[in-house]
SEDREN-328462 format. One record per residue (C-alpha): residue number from 0; residue in three letters; chain; x, z, y. Coordinates in nm, 3 decimals, decimal comma. Layout:
residues N
> NUM/ALA/A/X/Z/Y $
...
This chain:
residues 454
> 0/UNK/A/-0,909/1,176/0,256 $
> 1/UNK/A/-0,552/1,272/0,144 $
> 2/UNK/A/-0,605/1,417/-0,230 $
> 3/UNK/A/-0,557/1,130/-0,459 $
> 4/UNK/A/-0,778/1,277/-0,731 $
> 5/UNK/A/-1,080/1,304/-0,432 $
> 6/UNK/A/-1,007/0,959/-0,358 $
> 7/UNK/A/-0,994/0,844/-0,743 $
> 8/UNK/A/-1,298/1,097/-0,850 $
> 9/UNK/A/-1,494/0,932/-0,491 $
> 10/UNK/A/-1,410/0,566/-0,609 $
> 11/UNK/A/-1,535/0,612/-1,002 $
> 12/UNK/A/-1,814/0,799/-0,936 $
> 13/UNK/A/-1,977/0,597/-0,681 $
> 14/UNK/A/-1,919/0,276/-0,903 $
> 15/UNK/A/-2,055/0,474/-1,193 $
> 16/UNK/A/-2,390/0,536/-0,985 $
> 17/UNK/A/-2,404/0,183/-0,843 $
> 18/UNK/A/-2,352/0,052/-1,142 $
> 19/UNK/A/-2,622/0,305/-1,289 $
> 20/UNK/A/-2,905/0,220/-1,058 $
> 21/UNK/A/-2,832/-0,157/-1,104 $
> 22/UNK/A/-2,882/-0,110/-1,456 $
> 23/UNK/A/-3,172/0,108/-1,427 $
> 24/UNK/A/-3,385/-0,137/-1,185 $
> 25/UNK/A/-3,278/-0,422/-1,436 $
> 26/UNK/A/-3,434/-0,210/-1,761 $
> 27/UNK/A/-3,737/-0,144/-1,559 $
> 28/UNK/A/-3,761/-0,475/-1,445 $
> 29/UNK/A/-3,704/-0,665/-1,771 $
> 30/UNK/A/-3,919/-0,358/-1,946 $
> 31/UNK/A/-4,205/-0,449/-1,728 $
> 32/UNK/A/-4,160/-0,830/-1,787 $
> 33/UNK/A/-4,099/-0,804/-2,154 $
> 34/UNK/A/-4,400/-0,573/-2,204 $
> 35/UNK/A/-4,644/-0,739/-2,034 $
> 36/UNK/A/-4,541/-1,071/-2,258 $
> 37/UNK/A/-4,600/-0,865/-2,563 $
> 38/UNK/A/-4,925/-0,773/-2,438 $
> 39/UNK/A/-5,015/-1,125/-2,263 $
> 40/UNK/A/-4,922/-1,257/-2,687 $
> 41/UNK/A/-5,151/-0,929/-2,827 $
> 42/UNK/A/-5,443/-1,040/-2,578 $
> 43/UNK/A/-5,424/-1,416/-2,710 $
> 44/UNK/A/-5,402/-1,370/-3,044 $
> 45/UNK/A/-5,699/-1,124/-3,071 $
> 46/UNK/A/-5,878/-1,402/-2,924 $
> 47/UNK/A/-5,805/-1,635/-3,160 $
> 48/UNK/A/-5,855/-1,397/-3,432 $
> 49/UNK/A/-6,166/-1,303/-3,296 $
> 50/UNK/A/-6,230/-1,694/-3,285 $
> 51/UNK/A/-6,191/-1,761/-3,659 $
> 52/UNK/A/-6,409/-1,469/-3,730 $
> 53/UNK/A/-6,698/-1,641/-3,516 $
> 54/UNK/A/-6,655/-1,981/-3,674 $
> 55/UNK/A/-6,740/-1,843/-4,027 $
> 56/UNK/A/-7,022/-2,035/-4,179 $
> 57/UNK/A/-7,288/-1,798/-4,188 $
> 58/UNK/A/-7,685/-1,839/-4,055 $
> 59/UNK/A/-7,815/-1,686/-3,809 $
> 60/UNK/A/-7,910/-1,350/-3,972 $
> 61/UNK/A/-7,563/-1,324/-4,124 $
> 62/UNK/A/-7,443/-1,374/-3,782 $
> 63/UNK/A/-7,661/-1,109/-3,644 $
> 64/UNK/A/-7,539/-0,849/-3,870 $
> 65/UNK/A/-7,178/-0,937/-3,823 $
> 66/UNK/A/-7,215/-0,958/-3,448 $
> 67/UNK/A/-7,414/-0,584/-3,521 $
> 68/UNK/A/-7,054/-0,505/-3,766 $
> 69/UNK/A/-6,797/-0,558/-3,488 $
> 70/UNK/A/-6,974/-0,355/-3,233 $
> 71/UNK/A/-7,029/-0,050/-3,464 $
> 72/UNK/A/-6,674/-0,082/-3,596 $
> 73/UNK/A/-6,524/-0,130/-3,256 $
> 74/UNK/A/-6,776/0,164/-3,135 $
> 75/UNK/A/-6,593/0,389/-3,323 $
> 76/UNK/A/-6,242/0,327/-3,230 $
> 77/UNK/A/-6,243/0,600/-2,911 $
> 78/UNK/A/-6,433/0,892/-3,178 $
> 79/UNK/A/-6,188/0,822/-3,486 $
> 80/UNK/A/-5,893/1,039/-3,546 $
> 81/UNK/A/-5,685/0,737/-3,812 $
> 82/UNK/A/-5,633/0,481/-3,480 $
> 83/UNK/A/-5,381/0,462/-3,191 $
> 84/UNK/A/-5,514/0,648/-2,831 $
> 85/UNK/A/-5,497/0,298/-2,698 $
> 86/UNK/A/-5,692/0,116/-2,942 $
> 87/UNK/A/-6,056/0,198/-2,709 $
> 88/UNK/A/-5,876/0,061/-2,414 $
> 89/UNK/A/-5,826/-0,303/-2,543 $
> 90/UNK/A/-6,196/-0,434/-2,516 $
> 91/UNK/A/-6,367/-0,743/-2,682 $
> 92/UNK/A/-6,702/-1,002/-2,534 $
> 93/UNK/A/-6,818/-1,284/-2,663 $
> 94/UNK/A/-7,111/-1,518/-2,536 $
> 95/UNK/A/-7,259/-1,811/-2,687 $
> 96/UNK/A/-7,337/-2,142/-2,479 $
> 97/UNK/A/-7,692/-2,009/-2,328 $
> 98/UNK/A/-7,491/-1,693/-2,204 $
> 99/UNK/A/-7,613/-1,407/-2,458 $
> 100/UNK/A/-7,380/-1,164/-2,491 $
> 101/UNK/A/-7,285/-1,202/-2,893 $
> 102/UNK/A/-7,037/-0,909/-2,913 $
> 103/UNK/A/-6,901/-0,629/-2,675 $
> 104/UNK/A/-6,706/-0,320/-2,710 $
> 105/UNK/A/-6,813/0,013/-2,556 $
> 106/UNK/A/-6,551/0,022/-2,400 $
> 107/UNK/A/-6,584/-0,347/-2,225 $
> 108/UNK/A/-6,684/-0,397/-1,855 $
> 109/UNK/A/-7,031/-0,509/-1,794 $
> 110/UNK/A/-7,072/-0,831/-1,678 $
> 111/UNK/A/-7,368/-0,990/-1,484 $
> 112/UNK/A/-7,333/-1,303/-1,632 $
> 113/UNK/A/-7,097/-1,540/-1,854 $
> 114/UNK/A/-6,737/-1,523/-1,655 $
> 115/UNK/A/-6,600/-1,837/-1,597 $
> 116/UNK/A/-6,253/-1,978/-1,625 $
> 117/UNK/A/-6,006/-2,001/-1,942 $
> 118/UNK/A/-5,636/-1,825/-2,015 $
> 119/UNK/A/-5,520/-1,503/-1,839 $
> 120/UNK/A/-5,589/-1,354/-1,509 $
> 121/UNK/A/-5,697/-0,990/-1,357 $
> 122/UNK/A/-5,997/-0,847/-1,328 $
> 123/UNK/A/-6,142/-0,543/-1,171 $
> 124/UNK/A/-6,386/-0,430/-1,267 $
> 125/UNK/A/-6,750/-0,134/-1,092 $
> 126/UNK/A/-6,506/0,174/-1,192 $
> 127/UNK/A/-6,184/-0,012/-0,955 $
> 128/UNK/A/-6,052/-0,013/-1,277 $
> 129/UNK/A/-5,817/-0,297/-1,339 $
> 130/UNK/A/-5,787/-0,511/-1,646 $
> 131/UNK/A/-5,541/-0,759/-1,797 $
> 132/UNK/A/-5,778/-1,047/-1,924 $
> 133/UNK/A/-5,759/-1,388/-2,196 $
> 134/UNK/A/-6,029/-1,612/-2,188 $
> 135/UNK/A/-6,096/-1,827/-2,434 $
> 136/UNK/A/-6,303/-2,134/-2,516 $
> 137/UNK/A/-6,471/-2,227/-2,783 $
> 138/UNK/A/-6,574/-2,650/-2,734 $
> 139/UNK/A/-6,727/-2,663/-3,084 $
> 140/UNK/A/-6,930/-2,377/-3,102 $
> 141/UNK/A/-6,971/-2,339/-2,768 $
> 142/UNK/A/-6,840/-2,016/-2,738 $
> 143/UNK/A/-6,626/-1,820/-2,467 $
> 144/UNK/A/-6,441/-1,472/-2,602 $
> 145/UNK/A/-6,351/-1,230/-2,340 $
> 146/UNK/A/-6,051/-1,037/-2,439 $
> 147/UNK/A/-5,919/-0,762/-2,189 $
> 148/UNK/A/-5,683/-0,457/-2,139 $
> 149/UNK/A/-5,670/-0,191/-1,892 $
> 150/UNK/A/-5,335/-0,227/-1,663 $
> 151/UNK/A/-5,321/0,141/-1,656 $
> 152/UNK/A/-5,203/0,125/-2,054 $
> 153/UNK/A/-4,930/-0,125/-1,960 $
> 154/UNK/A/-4,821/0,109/-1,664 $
> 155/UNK/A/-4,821/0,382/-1,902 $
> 156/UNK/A/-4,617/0,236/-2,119 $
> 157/UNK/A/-4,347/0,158/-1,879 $
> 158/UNK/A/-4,362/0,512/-1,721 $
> 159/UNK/A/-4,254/0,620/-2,083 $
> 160/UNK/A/-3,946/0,355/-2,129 $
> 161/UNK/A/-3,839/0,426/-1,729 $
> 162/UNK/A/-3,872/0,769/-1,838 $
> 163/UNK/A/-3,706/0,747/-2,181 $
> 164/UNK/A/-3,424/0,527/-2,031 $
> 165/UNK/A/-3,340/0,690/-1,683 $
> 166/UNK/A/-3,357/1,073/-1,758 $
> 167/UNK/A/-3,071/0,979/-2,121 $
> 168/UNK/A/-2,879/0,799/-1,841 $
> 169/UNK/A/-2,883/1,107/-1,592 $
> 170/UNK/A/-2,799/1,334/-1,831 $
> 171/UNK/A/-2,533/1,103/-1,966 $
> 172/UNK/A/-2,402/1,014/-1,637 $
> 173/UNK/A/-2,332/1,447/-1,582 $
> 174/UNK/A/-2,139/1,449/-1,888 $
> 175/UNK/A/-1,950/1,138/-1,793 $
> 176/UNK/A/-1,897/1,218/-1,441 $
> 177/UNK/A/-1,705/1,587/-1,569 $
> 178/UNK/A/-1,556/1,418/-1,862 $
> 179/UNK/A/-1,382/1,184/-1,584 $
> 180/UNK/A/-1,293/1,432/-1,355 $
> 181/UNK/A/-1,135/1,629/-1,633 $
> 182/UNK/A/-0,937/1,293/-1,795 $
> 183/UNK/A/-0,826/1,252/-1,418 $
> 184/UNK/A/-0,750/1,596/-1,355 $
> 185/UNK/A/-0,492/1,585/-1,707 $
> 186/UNK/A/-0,399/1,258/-1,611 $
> 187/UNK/A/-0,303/1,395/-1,231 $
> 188/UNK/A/-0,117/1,698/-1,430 $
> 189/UNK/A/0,260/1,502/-1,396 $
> 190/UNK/A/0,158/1,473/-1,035 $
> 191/UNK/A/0,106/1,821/-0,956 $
> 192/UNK/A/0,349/1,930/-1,128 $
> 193/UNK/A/0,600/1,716/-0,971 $
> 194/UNK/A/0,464/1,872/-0,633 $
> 195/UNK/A/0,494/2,224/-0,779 $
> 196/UNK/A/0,849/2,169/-0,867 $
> 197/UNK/A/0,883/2,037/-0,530 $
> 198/UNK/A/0,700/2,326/-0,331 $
> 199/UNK/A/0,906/2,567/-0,526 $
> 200/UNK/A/1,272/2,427/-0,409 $
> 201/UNK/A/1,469/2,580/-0,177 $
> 202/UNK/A/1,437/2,431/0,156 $
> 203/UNK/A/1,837/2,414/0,232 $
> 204/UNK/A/1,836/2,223/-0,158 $
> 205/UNK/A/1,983/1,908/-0,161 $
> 206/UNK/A/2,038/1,905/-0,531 $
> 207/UNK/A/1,873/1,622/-0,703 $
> 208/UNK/A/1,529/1,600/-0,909 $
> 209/UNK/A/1,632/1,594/-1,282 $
> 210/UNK/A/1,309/1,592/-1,419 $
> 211/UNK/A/1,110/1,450/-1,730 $
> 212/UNK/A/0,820/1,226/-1,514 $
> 213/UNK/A/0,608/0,904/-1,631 $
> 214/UNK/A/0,691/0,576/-1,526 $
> 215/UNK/A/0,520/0,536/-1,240 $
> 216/UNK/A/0,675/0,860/-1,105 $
> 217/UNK/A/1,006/0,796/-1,153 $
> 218/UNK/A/1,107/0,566/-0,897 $
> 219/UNK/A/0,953/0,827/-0,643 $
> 220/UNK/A/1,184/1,068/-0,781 $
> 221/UNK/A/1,517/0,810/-0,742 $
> 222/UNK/A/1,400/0,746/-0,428 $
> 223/UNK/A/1,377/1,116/-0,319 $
> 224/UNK/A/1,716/1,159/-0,503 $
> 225/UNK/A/1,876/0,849/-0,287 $
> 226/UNK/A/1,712/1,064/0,054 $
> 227/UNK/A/1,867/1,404/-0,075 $
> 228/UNK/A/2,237/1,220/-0,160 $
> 229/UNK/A/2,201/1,047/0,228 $
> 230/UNK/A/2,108/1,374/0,340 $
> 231/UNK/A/2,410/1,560/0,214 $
> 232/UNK/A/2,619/1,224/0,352 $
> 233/UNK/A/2,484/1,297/0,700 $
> 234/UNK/A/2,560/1,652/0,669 $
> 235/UNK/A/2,934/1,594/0,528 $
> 236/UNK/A/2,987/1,340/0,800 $
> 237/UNK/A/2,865/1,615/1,081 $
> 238/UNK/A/3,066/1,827/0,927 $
> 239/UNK/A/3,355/1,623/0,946 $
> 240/UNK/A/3,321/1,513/1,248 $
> 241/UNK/A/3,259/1,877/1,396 $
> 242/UNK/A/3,587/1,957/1,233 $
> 243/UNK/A/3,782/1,677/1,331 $
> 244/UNK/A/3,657/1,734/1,663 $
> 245/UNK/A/3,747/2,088/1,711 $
> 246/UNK/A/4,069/2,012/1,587 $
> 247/UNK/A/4,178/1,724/1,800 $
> 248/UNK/A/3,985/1,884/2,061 $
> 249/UNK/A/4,205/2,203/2,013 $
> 250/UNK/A/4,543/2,051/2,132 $
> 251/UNK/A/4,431/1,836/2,457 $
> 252/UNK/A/4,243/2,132/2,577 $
> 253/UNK/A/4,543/2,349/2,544 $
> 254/UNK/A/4,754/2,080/2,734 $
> 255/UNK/A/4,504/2,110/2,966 $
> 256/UNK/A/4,557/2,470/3,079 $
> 257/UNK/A/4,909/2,468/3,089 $
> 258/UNK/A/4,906/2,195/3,325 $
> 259/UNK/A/4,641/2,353/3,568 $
> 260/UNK/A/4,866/2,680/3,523 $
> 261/UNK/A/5,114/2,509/3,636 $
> 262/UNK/A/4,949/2,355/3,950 $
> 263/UNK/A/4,862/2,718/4,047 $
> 264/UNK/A/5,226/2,837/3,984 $
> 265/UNK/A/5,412/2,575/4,143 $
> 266/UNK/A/5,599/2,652/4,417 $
> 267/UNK/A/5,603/2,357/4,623 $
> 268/UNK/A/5,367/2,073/4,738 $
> 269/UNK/A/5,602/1,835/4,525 $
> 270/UNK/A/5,536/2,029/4,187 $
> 271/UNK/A/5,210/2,043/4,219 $
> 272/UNK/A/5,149/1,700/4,261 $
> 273/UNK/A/5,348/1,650/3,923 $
> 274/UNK/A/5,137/1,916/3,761 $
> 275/UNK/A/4,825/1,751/3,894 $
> 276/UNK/A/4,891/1,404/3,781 $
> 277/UNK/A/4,973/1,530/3,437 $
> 278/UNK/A/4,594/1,710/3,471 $
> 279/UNK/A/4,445/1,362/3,508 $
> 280/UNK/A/4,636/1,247/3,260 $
> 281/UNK/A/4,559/1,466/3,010 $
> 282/UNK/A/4,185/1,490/3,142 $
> 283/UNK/A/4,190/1,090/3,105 $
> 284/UNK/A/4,301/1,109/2,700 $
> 285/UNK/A/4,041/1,369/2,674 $
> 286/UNK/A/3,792/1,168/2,812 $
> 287/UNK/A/3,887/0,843/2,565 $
> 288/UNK/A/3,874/1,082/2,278 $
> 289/UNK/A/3,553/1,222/2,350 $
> 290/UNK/A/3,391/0,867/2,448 $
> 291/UNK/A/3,583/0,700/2,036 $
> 292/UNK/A/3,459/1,020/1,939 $
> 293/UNK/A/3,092/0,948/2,003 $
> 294/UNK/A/3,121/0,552/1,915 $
> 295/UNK/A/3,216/0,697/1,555 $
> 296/UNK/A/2,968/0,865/1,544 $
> 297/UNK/A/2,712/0,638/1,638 $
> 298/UNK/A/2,872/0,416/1,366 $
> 299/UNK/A/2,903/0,676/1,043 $
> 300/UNK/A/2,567/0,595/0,915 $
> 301/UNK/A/2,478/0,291/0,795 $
> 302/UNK/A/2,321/0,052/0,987 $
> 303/UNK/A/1,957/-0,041/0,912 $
> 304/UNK/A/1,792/-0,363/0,874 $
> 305/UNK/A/1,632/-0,288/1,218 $
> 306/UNK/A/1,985/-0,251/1,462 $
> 307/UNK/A/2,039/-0,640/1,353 $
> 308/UNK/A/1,861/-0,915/1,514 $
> 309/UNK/A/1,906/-1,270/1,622 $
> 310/UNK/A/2,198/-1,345/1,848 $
> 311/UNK/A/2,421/-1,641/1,945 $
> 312/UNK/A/2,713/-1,552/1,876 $
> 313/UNK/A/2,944/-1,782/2,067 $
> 314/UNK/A/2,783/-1,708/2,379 $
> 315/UNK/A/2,739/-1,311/2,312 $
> 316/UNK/A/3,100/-1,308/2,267 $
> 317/UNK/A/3,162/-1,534/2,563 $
> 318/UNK/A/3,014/-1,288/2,786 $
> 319/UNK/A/3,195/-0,973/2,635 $
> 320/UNK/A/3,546/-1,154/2,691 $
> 321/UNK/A/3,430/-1,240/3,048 $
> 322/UNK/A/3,390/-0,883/3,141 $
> 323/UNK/A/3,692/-0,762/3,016 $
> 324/UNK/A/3,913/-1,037/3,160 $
> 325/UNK/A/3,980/-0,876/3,482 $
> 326/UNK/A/4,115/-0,607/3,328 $
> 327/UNK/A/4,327/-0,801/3,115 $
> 328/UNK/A/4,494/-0,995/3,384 $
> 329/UNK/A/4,502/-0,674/3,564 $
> 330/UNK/A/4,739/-0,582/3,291 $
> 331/UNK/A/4,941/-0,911/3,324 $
> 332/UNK/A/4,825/-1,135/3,067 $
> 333/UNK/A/4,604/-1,378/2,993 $
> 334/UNK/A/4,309/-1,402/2,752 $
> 335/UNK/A/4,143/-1,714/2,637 $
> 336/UNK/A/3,865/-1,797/2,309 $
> 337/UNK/A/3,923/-2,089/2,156 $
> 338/UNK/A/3,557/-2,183/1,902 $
> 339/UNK/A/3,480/-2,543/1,792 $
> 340/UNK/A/3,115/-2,515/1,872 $
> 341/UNK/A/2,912/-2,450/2,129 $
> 342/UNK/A/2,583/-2,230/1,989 $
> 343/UNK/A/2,553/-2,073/1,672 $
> 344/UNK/A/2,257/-1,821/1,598 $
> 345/UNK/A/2,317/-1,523/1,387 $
> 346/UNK/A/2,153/-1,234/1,235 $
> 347/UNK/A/2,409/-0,906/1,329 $
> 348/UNK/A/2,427/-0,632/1,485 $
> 349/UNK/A/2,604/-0,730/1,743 $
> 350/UNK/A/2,675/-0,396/1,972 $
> 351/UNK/A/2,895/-0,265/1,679 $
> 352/UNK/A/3,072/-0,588/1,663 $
> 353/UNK/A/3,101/-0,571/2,047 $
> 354/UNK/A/3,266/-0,258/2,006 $
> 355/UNK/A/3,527/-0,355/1,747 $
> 356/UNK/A/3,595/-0,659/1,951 $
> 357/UNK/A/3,654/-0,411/2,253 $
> 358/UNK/A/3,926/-0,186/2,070 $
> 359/UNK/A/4,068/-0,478/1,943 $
> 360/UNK/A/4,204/-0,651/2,237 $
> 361/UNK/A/4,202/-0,275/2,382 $
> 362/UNK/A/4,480/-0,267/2,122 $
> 363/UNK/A/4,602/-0,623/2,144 $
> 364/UNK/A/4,643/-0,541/2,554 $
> 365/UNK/A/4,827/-0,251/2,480 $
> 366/UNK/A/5,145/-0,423/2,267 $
> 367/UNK/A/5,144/-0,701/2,419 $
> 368/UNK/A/5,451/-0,775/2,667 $
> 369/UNK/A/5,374/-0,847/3,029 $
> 370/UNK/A/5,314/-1,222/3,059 $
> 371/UNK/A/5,182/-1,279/2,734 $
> 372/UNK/A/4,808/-1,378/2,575 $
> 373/UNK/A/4,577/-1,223/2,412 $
> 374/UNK/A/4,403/-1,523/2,170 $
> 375/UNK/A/4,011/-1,445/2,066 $
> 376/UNK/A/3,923/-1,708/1,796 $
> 377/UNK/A/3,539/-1,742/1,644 $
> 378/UNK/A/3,484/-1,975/1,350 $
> 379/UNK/A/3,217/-2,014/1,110 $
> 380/UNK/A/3,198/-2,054/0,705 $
> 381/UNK/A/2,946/-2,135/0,472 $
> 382/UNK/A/2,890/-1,744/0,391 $
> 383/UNK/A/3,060/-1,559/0,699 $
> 384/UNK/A/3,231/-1,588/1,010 $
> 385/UNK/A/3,549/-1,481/1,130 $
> 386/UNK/A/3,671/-1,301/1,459 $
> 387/UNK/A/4,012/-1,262/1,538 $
> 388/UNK/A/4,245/-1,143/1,763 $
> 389/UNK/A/4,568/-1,263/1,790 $
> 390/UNK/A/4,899/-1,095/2,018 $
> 391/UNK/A/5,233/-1,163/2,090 $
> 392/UNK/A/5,327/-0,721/2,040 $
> 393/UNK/A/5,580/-0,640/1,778 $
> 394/UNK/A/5,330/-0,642/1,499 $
> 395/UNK/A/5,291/-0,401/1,194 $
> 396/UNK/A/5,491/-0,249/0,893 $
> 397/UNK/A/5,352/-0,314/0,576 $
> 398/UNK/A/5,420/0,018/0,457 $
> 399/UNK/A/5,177/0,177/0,761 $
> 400/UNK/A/4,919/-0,093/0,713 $
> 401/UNK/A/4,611/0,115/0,528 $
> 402/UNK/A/4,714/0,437/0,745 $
> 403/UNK/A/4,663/0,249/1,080 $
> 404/UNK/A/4,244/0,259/0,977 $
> 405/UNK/A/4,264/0,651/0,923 $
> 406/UNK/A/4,119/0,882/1,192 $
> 407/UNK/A/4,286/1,050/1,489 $
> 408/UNK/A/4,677/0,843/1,320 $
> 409/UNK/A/4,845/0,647/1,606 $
> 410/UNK/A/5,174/0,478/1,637 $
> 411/UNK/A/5,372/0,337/1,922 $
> 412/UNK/A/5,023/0,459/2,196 $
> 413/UNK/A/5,128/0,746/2,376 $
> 414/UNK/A/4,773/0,716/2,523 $
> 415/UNK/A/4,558/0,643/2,206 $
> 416/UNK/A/4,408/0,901/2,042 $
> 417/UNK/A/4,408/0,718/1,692 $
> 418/UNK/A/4,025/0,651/1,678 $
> 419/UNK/A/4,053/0,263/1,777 $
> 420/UNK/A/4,080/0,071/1,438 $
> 421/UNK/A/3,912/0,342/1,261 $
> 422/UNK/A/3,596/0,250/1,492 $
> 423/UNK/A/3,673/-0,065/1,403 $
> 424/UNK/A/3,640/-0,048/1,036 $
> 425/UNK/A/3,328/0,174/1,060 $
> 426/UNK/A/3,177/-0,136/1,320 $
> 427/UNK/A/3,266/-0,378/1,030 $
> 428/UNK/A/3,098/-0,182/0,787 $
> 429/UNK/A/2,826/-0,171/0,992 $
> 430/UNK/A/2,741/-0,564/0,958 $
> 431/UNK/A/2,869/-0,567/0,606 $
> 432/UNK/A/3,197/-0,719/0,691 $
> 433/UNK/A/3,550/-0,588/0,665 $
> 434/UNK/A/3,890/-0,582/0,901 $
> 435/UNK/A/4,218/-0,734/0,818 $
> 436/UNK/A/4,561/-0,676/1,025 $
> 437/UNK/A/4,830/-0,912/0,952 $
> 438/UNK/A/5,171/-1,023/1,142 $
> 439/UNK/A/5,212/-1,409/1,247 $
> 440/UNK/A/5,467/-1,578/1,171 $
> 441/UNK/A/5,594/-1,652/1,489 $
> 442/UNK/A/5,555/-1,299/1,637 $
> 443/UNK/A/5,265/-1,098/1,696 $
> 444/UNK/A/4,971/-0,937/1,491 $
> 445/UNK/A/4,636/-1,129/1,385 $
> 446/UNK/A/4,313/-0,863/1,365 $
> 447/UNK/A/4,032/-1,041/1,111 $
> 448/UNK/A/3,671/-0,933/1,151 $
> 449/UNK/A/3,468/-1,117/0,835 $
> 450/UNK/A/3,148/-1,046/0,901 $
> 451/UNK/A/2,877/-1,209/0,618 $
> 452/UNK/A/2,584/-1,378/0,747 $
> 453/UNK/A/2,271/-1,168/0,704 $
């Protein structure tokens, strides 16, 4: 279920009907209970009224003719037009101690003798009719009044309220059900207009949104604005790197040729051994630029929360400087790490800083005289930690300092293809750190990696 409004219209509605039934089998419930209370009161107070009556002071002719009074009077109840339909349903007997019937309404069940028992109960009666029933007792006259009510009334009754209460709430409920889905459907509107707007863009658009939302759309639209602008940053970069590419691409290639043109033109075996070893020279640089040109690459984009996990640092940096010693004393010098502990857990990304560390004793190697060290320090601050680098080469000018981190510019490398401290920076950047260069002052350059703990 992907439409929000299904899943909003699905969620109110079917609380709307649970909530409807449980309220409907409550009325009904608490109709039937509060009716037949009203009707259990009605029972017992026509038997006491009927009581009083009988205890009048009158002889026994008097008695007679009132006994002879309520049955004509209550007779008539069913053939009158002035009563209520259910007045010949509610139906009065009384006996006297010996068991004559006094008084009895047509209407009464026949009995084959004086019931016994006192207070309410049910009774059926030949028809399989049943009744709702009060018995009461009379001690001092010796008297027991029979008061009862067909069920059917009661069920009647409650047939009408169920009726009178559900069919309102059905009815009500159809209203209410399209009044929500159209309050949901205006209330939606922003919505689908926002995906409108969105349908309708060009697919090559990387403009951003600029439009008039609620609240609770707006930070979907920054957020889409944010994923447009790092679009357009990805594209720029490829861009830039496809250019910068082509065009440092442009002039190694063209080296290239000239040197296999001249292996095919030389004219002796001794030329073309000079021509060739230029060719693998030239084929070497053009590999190194192609391999820094990829490494940038990998490490334009920023890196997410994801690339950096959990690493020791002393000993991930151990290890890196182990592989690259032999090649450093294959170069004549020495390379030692000097760090004041032994373990130290951090949260980086550690293959970019592996491959800054790389360039930078890459670079370190490179102007350093024969004979000489190459010093890799590691020490850690409340906030960061640093990595440096130290040499014994010539060092740097000031003046060329912030040009030595732009692309594809090299000084005093014949070999480099100006992409080494640029990779660097970008590898620093990376982690959230930054790279320093600055001359010792007893010779020699110190490169600073300050990387912040995570």
């Amino acid at each position: 279920m992907n439409s929000i409004r299904r899943r909003i219209l699905t969620l109110i509605i079917g609380l709307l009907l649970v909530g409807l039934l449980v309220l409907t089998l409550f009325n009904v419930y608490d109709s039937n209970h509060e009716i037949a209370e009203v009707y259990d009161a009605q029972l017992a107070q026509n038997a006491r009224l009927l009581e009083g009556v009988m205890r009048m002071p009158l002889d026994r002719a008097e008695h007679v003719q009132l006994y002879q009074a309520f049955n004509d009077a209550l007779g008539q109840a069913e053939s009158r037009g002035d009563g209520h339909p259910y007045e010949s349903k509610i139906a009065f007997q009384v006996w006297d101690n010996e068991g004559t019937l006094l008084v009895r309404t047509a209407s009464a069940p026949t009995f084959t003798g004086r019931p016994d028992g006192a207070g309410f109960s049910y009774f059926v009666d030949l028809n399989r009719i049943e009744w709702r029933v009060f018995i009461l007792k009379d001690a001092e006259l010796g008297l027991r009044i029979w008061v009862g009510e067909r069920d059917d009334v009661r069920s009647d009754l409650v047939d009408r309220i169920v009726r009178h209460t559900v069919l309102p709430n059905l009815i009500g409920s159809v209203v209410l059900m399209v009044a929500i889905w159209l309050a949901i459907s205006w209330g939606l509107k922003p919505l689908a207009n926002f995906a409108s707007t969105l349908r309708g863009r060009h697919s090559g658009s990387l403009q951003p949104l600029r439009l008039t939302l609620p609240s609770e759309l707006e930070p979907m639209q920054a957020a889409l604005n944010r994923l447009l602008g790092q679009i357009q940053d990805l594209l720029n970069r490829e861009r830039r790197f496809i250019a910068d590419a082509a065009h440092e691409m442009r002039t190694p290639l063209a080296v290239l040729r000239v040197h296999a043109q001249n292996v095919l033109e030389a004219r002796n075996e001794e030329q073309r051994r000079e021509s060739l070893g230029y060719l693998i020279i030239g084929v070497d640089r053009t590999t190194r630029l192609v391999n820094q040109l990829l490494t940038i690459a990998r490490l334009e984009p920023s890196a997410s929360c994801a690339s950096k996990t959990p690493v020791d640092l002393v000993s991930a940096v151990r290890e890196s400087l182990v592989q690259l010693t032999p090649w450093v004393l294959s170069k004549g010098l020495e390379l030692s790490f000097e760090c004041v502990e032994n373990a130290h857990e951090v949260t980086v990304d550690f293959e970019a800083i592996n491959v800054a560390l790389h360039n930078l004793i890459t670079n370190a190697v490179n102007f350093s005289p024969k004979g000489g060290q190459v010093t890799v320090g590691l020490s850690f601050l409340s906030s960061h930690f640093l990595l440096t680098i130290d040499d014994q080469g010539p060092g740097i000018d000031e003046v060329e300092r912030d040009r030595l981190f732009e692309p594809f510019y090299s000084r005093g490398n014949d070999q480099g293809v100006g992409l080494g401290l640029a990779i660097v920076q970008k590898a620093a950047r990376v982690n959230g750190g930054e790279v320093s260069l600055d001359n010792l002052a007893n010779g020699g350059l110190r490169a600073t990696l300050k990387i912040p703990f995570a």
